[in-house]
C-alpha positions as CSV (number, residue, x, y, z in Angstrom):
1,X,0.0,0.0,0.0
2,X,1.4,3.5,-0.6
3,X,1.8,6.0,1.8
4,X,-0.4,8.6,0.0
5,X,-3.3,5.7,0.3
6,X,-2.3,4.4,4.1
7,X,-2.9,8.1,4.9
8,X,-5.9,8.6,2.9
9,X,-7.3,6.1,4.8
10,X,-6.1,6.9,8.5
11,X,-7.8,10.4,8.1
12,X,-11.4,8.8,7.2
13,X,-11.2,5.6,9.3
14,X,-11.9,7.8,12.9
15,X,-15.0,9.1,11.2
16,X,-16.0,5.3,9.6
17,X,-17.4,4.7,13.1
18,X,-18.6,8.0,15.1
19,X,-20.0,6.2,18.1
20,X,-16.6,5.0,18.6
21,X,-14.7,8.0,18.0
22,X,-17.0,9.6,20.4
23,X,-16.8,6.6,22.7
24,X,-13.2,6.9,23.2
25,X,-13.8,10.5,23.6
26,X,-15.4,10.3,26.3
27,X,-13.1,8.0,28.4
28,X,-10.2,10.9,27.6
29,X,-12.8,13.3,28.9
30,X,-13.4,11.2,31.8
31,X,-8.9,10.7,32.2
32,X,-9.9,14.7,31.8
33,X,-11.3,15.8,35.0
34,X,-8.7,17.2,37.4
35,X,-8.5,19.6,34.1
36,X,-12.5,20.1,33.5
37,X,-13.1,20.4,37.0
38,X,-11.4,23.7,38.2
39,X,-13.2,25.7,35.9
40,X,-16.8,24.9,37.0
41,X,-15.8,25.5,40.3
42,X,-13.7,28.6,39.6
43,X,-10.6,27.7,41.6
44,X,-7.8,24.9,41.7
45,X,-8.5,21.7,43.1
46,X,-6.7,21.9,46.8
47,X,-8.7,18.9,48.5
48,X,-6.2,16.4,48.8
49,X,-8.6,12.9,48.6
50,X,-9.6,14.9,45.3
51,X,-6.8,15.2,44.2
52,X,-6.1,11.6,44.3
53,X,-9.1,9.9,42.9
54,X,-8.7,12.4,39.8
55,X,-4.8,11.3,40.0
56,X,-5.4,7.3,39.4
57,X,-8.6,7.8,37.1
58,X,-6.3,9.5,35.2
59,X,-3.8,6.5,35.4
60,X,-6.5,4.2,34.7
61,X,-7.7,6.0,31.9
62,X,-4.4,6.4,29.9
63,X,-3.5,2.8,30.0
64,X,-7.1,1.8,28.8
65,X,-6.5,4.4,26.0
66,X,-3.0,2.8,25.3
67,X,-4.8,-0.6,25.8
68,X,-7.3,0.6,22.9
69,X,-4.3,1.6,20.7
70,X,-3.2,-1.6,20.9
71,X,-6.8,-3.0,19.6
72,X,-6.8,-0.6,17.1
73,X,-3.6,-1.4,15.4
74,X,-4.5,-5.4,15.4
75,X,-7.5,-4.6,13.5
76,X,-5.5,-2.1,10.9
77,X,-2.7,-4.9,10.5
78,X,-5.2,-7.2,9.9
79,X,-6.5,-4.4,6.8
80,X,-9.8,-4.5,8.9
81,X,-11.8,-1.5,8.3
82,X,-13.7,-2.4,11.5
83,X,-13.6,0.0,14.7
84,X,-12.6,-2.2,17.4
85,X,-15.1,-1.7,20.2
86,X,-13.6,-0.5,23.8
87,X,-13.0,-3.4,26.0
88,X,-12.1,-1.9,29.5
89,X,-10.5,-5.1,31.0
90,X,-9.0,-6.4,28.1
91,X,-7.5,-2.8,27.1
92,X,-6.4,-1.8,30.7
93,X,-3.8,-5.4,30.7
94,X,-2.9,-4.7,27.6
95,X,-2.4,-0.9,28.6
96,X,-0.4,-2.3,31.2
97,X,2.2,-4.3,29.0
98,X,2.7,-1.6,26.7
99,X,3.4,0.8,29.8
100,X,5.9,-1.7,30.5
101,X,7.5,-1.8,26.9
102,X,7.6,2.1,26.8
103,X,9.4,1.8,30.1
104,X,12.1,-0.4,29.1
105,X,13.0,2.0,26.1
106,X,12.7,4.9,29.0
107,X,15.0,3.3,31.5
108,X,17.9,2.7,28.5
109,X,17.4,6.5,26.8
110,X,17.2,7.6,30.4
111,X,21.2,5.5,30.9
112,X,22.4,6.2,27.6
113,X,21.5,10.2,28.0
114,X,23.1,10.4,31.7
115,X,26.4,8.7,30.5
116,X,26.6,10.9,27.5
117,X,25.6,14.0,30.1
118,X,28.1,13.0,32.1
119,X,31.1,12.3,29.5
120,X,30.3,15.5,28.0
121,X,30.0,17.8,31.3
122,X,26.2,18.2,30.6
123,X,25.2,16.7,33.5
124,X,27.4,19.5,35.4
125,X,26.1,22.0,33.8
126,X,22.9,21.1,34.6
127,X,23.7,21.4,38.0
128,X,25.1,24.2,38.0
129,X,22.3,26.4,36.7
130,X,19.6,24.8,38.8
131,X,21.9,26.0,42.2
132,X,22.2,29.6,40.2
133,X,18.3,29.6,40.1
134,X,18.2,28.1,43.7
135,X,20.3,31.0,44.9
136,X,18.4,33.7,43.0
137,X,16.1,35.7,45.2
138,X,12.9,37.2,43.3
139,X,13.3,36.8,39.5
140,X,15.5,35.1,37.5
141,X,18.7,36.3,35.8
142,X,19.0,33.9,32.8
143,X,22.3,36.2,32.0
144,X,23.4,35.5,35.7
145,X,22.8,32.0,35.3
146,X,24.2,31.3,32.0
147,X,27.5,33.2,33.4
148,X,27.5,31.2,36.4
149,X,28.4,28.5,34.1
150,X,31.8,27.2,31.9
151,X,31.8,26.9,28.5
152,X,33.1,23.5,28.4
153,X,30.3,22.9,30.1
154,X,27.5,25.1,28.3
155,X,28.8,23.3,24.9
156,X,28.2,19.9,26.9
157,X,24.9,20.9,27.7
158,X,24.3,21.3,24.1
159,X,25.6,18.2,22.8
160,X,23.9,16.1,25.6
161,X,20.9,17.8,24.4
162,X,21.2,17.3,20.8
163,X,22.4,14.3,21.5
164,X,19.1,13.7,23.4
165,X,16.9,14.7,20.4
166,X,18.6,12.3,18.1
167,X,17.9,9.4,20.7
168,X,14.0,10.6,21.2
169,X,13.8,10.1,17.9
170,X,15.2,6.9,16.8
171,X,13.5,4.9,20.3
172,X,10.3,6.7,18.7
173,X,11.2,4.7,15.7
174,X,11.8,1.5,17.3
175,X,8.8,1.7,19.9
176,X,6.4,2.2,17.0
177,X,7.4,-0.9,15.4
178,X,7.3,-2.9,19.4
179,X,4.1,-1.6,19.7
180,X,2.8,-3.3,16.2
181,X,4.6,-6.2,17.7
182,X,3.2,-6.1,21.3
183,X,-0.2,-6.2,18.6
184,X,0.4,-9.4,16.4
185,X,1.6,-11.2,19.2
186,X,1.0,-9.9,22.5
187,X,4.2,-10.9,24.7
188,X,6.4,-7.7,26.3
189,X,9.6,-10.3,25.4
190,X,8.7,-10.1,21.9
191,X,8.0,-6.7,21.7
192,X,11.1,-5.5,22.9
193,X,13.5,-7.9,20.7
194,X,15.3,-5.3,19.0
195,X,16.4,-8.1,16.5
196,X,13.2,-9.1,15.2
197,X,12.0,-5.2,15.9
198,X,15.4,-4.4,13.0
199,X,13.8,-7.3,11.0
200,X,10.5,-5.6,10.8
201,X,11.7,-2.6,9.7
202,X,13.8,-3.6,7.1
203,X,10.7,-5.7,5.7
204,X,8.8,-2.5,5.9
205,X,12.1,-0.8,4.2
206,X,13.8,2.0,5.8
207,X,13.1,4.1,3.1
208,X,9.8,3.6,3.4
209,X,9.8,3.7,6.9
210,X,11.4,7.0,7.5
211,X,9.0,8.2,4.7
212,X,6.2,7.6,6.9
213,X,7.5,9.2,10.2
214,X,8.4,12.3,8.4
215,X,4.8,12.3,6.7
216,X,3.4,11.7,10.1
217,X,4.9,14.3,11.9
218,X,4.2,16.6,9.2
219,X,0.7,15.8,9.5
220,X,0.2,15.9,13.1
221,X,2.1,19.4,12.9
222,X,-0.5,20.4,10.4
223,X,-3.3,19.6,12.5
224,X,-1.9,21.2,15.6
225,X,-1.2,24.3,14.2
226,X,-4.9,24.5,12.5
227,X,-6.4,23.5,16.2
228,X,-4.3,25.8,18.3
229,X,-5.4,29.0,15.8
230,X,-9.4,27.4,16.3
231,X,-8.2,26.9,20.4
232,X,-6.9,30.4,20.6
233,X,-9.7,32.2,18.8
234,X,-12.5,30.3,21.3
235,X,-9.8,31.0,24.6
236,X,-10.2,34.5,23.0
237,X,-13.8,34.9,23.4
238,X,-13.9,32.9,27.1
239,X,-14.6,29.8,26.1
240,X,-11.8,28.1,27.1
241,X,-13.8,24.9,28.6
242,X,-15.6,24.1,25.7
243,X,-11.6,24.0,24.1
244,X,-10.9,21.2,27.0
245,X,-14.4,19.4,25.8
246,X,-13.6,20.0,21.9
247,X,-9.9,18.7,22.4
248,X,-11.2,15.5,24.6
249,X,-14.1,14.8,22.8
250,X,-13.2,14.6,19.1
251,X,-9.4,15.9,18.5
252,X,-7.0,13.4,20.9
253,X,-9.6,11.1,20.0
254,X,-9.4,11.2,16.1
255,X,-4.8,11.8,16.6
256,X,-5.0,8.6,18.3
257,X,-7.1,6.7,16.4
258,X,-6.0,7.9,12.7
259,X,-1.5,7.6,14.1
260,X,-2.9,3.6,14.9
261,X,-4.8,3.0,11.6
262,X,-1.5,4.9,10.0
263,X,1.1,2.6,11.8
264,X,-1.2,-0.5,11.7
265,X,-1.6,-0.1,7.8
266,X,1.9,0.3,7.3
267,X,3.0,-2.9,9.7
268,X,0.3,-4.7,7.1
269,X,3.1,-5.7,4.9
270,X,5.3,-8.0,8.2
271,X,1.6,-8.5,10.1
């Protein structure tokens, strides 16, 4: 399948099925309270037990929505044009295992990153600007604190961080494919075989591959750029809670839903 057509697709499958779109809509609206909430009552949330309950429904409600992903990519693999219906229990376990997946490439990009910060004086001076803002009293001298450290350091700081954005970017690459496999056969072990995760990829083609990232982000730029001129206009005119509604209810919704139709489409050819 072509990229042009896996794309053409992903942006009509979310509206193939509008109960489900607005289904999963309003689970994120639900994972959404500790932000819908304040508004009606005109003040932050300061009641502890509150805060907690809203804490762990949001908890529960992301790895249900991750869960769904999951669902929603079997299916696409599968080149099903069927909507896979929400299954709370069976989307929250497999929530779970793909929490644990995403943690895995967290924990390694988290070592990799601190031994790079570390080689490269990063790390340092890292900590030396967070005791420059500790120390400054009312507001803070970015000048101060940028003087406050080396340069050896300052150009460490960059590399580590360009460094960083490199790494992001290539464990995006290789999570997207463990997810696909976390789909087709549902074991973390498997998921996480960077082997057979390299095998998938060059059966997809790297070309290919890349082809599709860059049209994805593209795309999702697009579409955040087009909502956050529609978001500013209604935060404009004081209607900033129906923007929390609109974004829960229909646009992370539809992002979620068309990325795993995309991906799922494009894993077709190893699924």
């Amino acid at each position: 399948m072509k990229l042009t057509e896996i794309y053409s697709n992903a942006i009509k499958w979310p509206f193939s099925d509008i109960k489900a779109l607005l289904c999963l809509g309003v689970l994120l609206i639900i994972g959404s309270l500790s932000t819908l909430v304040p508004p009606l009552l005109g003040k932050p949330i300061s009641y502890l037990p509150l805060q907690i309950i809203f804490s762990i429904i949001s908890i529960i409600v992301a790895l249900i929505a991750g869960g769904y992903t999951i669902s929603m990519l079997k299916n696409s693999m599968n080149l099903s044009d069927e909507i896979p219906c929400i299954s709370l229990k069976t989307n929250f376990i497999s929530g779970i295992k793909l929490l644990l997946v995403a943690l895995i490439y967290i924990i390694i990009y988290a070592i990799i990153l601190f031994v790079i910060g570390y080689a490269t004086g990063g790390l340092e001076a890292l900590s030396m600007a967070q005791t420059a803002i500790a120390n400054t009293a009312g507001a803070v001298n970015v000048t101060a604190i940028i003087n406050s450290i080396p340069t050896s350091d300052f150009v460490g700081l960059g590399i580590t961080a360009i460094i960083g954005l490199i790494l992001a970017i290539i464990f995006g690459i290789f999570l997207n494919i463990s997810q696909c496999r976390l789909a087709k056969n549902d074991k973390i072990l498997d998921a996480i075989n960077l082997g057979n995760v390299f095998d998938d990829i060059n059966t997809i083609g790297w070309g290919r591959y890349i082809g599709w990232y860059v049209l994805l982000i593209i795309i999702n730029l697009t579409i955040g750029i087009i909502i956050s001129i529609i978001m500013s206009i209604l935060t404009f005119a004081h209607l900033g809670f129906i923007v929390v509604i609109i974004n829960a209810l229909i646009i992370a919704p539809f992002i979620q839903m068309f990325t795993a139709r995309a991906l799922g489409l494009l894993y077709s050819d190893v699924a």
